[in-house]
N, C-alpha and C positions, 0 to 999 in steps of 0.2 A: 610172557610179557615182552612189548616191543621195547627195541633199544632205543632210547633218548638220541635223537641227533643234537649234533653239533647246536644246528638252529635253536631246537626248541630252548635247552641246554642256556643259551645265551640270552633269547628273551626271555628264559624264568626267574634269573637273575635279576634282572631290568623290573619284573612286574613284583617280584617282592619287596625290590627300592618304593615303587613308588608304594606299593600295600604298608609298606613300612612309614614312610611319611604322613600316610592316609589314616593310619591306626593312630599316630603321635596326636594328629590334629580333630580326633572324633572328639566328638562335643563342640567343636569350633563352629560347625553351621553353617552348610553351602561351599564347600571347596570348589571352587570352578575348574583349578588346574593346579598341577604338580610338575613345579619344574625339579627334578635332581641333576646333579654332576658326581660327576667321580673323576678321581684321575689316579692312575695306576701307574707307577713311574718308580725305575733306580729301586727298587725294593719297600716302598712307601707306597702305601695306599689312602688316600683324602675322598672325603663323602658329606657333599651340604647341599641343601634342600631349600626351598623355598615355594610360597603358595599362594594364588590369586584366592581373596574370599573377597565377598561383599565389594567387589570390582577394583581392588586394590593388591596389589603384588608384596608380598613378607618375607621374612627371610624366617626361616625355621626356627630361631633364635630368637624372634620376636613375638613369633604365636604360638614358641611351649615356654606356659609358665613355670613348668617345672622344670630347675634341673636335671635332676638325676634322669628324668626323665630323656629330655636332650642327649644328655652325654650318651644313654643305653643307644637311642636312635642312632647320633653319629658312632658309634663304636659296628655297631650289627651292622651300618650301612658299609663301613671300611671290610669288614669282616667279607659282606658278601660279596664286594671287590677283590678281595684275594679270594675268593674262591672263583669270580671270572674269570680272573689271570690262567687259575688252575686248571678249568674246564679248555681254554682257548690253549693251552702248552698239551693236552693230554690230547686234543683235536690235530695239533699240528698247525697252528693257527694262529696269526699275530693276534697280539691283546691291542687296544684298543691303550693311549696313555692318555686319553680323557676320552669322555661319555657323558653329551648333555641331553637329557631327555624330560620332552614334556607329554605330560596324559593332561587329556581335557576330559571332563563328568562328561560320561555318557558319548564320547566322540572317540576316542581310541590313543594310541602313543606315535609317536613319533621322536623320532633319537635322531642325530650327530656325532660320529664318531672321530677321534683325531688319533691318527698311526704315527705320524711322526712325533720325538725327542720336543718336549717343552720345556719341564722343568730341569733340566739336565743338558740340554745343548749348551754346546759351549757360549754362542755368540745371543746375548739377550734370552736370558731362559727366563721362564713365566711359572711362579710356583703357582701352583695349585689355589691359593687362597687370590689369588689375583686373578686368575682365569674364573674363578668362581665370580669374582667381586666387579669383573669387565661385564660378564652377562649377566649377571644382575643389573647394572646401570643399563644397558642395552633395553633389557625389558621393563626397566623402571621408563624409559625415554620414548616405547612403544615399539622399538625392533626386537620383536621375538626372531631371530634366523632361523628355526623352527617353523612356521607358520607359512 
């Protein structure tokens, strides 16, 4: 059996976020796009999601009606960010300390990735729920930086 590169190794991660989002929102009807983020930072791992249906942009939070449901999403999505961390150290290979990635139905993904210190720089750091909550407004406002 061939060994997994690095590459693959790092977009598998990526496509079981977004499979993970995908599977939260079955039954929802017409997902156009899947936007995720992660950010992997100082030993904390954060992971929120959100999803164009019916030509309107949501935040993950608002199109699972279920709790418990939610929370399993966000927990496996953090989870599978520490395991990027892992794959990218066991590579020899900087992690990424945030990760915005959009999949469109039927077009393919495209990601962003940020290497330098956010939430942990000294001068103006940007926790995770903020950097999430900026491109969200972004794509709510019609600037995907993706696209």
């Amino acid at each position: 059996m061939a060994e997994t590169t690095f590459e693959d190794a790092f977009m598998d991660i990526q496509t079981g976020l977004v499979s993970l989002v995908l599977e939260a929102l079955e039954g929802s009807g017409g997902v156009a796009r899947v936007f995720i983020f992660g950010a992997i930072e100082g030993g904390m791992t954060s992971f929120n999601a959100c999803a164009e249906l019916a030509g309107r942009i949501e935040r993950l939070d608002a199109l699972v009606a279920d709790r418990r449901v939610l929370f399993q999403v966000m927990g496996l999505g953090s989870k599978d960010l520490a395991e990027l961390e892992t794959i990218c150290a066991q590579h020899g290979r900087a992690c990424p300390t945030q990760l915005y990635g959009r999949y469109v139905a039927g077009g393919g993904y495209d990601a962003r990735y940020v290497y330098e210190p956010m939430a942990t720089r000294a001068v103006d750091p940007v926790a995770p729920g903020a950097a999430f909550s900026a491109w969200l407004d972004a794509l709510w406002a019609g600037r995907d930086p993706l696209a």
